[in-house]
C-alpha positions as CSV (number, residue, x, y, z in Angstrom):
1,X,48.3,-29.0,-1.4
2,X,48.9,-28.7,-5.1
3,X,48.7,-25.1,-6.7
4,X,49.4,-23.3,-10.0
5,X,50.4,-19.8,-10.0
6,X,50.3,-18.1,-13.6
7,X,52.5,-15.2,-14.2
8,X,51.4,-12.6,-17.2
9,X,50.5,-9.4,-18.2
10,X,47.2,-8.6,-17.9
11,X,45.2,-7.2,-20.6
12,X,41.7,-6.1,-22.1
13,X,41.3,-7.2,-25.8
14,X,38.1,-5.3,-27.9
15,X,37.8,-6.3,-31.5
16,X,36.8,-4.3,-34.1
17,X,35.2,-4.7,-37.5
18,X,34.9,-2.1,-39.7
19,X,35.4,0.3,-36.9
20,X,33.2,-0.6,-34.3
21,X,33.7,-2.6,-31.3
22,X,32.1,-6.0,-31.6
23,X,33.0,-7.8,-28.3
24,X,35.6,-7.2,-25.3
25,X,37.2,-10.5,-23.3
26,X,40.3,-10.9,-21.0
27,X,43.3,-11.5,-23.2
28,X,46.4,-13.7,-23.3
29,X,46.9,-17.2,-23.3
30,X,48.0,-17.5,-19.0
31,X,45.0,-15.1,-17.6
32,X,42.8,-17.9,-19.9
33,X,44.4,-20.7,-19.0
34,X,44.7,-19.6,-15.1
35,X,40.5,-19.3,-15.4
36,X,40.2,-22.3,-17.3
37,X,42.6,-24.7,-14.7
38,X,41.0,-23.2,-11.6
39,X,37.7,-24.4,-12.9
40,X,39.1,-28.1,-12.4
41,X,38.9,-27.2,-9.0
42,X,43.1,-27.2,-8.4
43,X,43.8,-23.7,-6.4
44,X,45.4,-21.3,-9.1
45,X,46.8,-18.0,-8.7
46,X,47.5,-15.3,-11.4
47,X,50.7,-13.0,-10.4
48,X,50.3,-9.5,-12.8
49,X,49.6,-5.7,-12.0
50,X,46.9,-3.8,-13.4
51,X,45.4,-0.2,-12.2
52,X,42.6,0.5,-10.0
53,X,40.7,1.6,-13.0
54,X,37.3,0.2,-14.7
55,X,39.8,-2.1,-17.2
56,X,41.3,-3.5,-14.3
57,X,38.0,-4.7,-12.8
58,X,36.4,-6.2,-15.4
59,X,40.1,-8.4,-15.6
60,X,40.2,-8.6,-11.8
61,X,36.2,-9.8,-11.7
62,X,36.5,-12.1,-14.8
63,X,39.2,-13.7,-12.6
64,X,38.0,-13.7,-9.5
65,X,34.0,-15.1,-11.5
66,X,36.9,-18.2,-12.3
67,X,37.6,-18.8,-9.0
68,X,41.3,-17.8,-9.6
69,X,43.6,-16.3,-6.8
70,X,44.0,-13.0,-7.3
71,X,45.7,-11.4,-4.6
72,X,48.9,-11.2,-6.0
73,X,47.5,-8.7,-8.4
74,X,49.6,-5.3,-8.0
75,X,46.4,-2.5,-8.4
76,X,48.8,0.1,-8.6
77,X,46.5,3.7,-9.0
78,X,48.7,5.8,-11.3
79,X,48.2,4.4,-14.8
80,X,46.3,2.4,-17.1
81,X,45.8,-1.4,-17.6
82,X,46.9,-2.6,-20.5
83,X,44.4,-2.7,-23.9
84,X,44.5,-3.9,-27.0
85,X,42.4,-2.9,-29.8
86,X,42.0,-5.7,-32.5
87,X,41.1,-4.7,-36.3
88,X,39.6,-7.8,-38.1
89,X,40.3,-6.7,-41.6
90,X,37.9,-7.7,-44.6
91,X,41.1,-9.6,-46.7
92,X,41.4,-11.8,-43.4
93,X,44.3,-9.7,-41.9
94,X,44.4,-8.7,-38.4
95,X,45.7,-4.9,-37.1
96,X,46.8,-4.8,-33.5
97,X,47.0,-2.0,-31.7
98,X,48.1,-1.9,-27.4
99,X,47.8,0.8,-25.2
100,X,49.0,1.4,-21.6
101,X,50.2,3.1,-19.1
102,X,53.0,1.7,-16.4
103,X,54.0,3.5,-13.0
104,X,57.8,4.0,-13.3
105,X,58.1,1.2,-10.8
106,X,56.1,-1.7,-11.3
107,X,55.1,-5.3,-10.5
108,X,55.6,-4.7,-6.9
109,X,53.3,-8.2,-6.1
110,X,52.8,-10.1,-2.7
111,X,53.7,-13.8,-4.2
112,X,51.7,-16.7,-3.2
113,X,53.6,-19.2,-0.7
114,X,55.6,-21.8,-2.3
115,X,55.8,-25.2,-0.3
116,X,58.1,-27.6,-1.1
């Protein structure tokens, strides 16, 4: 049976113009990608840690809506998932800003079974 598993961090984009928050999505090119392949229908999984917190769900759930494997997901509890706050500037520049918070030991994941 064919399978893709996706490894990256998982993170919680919000843009911002002229300081207030216009929209939220799940960001990175892999968690994208991993919802965008498993719509094809092949079984994807995504391998990445976030907390047990409300950022976390709406990453776990946008993955999980995708129909993407998620239960090599570390929740760890102590923490925060990873956010980045995006400043669309009026000159056409663009301000990043990424929080989070990491357990001193991390990425502790069950893997998904690889067959030859």
């Amino acid at each position: 049976m064919r399978k893709i598993i996706t490894i990256a961090e998982s993170v919680l984009d919000t843009e911002y113009r002229h300081g207030q928050p216009v929209r939220s999505f799940v960001g990175g090119r892999i968690p994208c990608a991993a919802a965008s392949l498993a719509q094809t229908g092949v079984a994807t999984y995504m391998v990445s840690e976030c907390t047990t917190d409300c950022v976390g769900d709406i990453i776990v759930d946008y993955l999980k809506a995708h129909m993407v494997d998620v239960t090599s997901i570390d929740r760890y509890p102590d923490g925060a998932t990873a956010f980045s706050a995006i400043f669309k500037n009026d000159d056409g520049t663009t301000s990043i800003v990424n929080y989070g918070n990491y357990p001193e030991e991390r990425f502790k994941v069950i893997w998904p079974r690889i067959d030859k």
